[in-house]
C-alpha positions as CSV (number, residue, x, y, z in Angstrom):
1,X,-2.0,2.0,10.5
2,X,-4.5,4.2,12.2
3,X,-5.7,5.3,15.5
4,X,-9.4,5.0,17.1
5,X,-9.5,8.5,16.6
6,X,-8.7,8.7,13.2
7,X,-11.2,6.0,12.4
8,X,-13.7,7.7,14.5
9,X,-14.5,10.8,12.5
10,X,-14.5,9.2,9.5
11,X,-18.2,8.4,7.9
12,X,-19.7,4.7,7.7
13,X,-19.0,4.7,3.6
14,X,-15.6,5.8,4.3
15,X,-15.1,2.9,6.6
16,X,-16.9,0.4,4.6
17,X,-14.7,1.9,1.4
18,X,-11.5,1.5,3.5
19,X,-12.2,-2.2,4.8
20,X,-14.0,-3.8,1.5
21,X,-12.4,-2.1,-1.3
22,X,-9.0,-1.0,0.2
23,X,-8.2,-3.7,2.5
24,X,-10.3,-6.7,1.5
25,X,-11.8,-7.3,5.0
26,X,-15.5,-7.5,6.5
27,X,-17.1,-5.9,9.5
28,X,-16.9,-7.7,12.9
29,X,-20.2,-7.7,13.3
30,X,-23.2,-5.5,12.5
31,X,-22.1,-3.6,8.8
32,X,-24.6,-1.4,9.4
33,X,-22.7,-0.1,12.9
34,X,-19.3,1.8,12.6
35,X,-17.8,-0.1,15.5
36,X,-17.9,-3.1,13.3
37,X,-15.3,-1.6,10.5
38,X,-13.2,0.1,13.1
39,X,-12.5,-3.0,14.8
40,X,-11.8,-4.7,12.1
41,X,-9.5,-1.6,10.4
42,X,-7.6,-2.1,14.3
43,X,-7.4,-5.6,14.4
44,X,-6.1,-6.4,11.7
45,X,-2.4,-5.8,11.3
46,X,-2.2,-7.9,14.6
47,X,-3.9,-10.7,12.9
48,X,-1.4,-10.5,9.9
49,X,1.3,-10.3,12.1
50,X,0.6,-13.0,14.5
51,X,0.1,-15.1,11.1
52,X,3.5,-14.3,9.8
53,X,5.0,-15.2,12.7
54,X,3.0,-18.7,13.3
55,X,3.9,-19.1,8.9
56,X,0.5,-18.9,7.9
57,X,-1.4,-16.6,5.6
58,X,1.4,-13.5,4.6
59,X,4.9,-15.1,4.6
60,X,8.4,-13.5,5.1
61,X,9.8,-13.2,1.5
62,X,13.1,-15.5,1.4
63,X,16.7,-14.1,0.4
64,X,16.4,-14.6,-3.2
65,X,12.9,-12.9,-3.4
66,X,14.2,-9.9,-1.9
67,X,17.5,-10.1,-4.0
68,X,15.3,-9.9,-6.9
69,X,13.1,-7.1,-5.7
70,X,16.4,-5.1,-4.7
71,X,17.8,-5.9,-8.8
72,X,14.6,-4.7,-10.4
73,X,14.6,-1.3,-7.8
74,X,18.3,-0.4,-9.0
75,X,17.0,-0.8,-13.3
76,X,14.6,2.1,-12.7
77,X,17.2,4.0,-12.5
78,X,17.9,7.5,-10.8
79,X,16.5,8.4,-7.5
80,X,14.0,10.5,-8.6
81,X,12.2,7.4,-10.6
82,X,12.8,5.3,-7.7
83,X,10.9,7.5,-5.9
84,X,7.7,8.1,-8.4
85,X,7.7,4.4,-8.8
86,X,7.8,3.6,-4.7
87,X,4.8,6.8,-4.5
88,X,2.8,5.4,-6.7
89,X,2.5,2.2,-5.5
90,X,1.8,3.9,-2.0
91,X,-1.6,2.6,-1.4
92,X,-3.4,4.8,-3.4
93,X,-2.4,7.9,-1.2
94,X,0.1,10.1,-2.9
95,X,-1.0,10.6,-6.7
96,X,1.9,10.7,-9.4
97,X,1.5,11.1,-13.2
98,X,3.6,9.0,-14.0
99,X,5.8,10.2,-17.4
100,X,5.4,8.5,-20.9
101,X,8.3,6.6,-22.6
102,X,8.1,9.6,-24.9
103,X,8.8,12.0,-22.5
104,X,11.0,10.0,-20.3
105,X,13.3,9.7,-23.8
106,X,12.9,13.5,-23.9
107,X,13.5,14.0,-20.6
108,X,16.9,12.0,-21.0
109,X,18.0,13.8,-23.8
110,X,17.5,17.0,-23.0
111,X,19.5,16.6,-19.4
112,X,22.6,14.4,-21.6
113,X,22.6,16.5,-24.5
């Protein structure tokens, strides 16, 4: 996810923002110390891992639930929607205005007709 160094430079609120809002996880430790949210920000995805593996917390999705996921990917259509849909839903990072039925309708019309 990210590196100490990446972590490092960024500002307490930034951490804080990152861990609380973003993630859902506290500080190890003192919030009032940087160290605390990096640590936690760096732990973390071990922790979730580890707990897939041992069937706790997070779990693997089972054939069907992926079956399903793979059905509903293929009725958005095109690539190109695919790929706004899939952005958007990129953890916040990438922002997409996304197109109203309206002009999605025109959109269609205007590349058939």
């Amino acid at each position: 996810m990210f590196t100490r160094t990446e972590l490092e430079v960024k500002s307490l609120r930034a951490l804080r923002d990152l861990c609380l809002i973003q993630y859902g996880i506290q500080a190890i430790g003192n919030p009032a110390d940087k160290a605390s949210y990096i640590n936690a920000l760096l732990t973390f995805p071990v922790v979730a891992c580890k707990q897939v593996s041992e069937n706790k917390g997070l779990k693997s999705p089972i054939f069907s639930q992926v079956e399903s996921t793979r059905s509903s990917t293929r009725g958005y259509g095109n690539t190109y929607t695919r790929t706004v849909c899939i952005t958007q839903s990129d953890d916040g990072r990438k922002k997409v205005r996304v197109p109203s039925a309206v002009q999605s309708r025109e959109a269609i019309w205007t590349v058939s007709g």
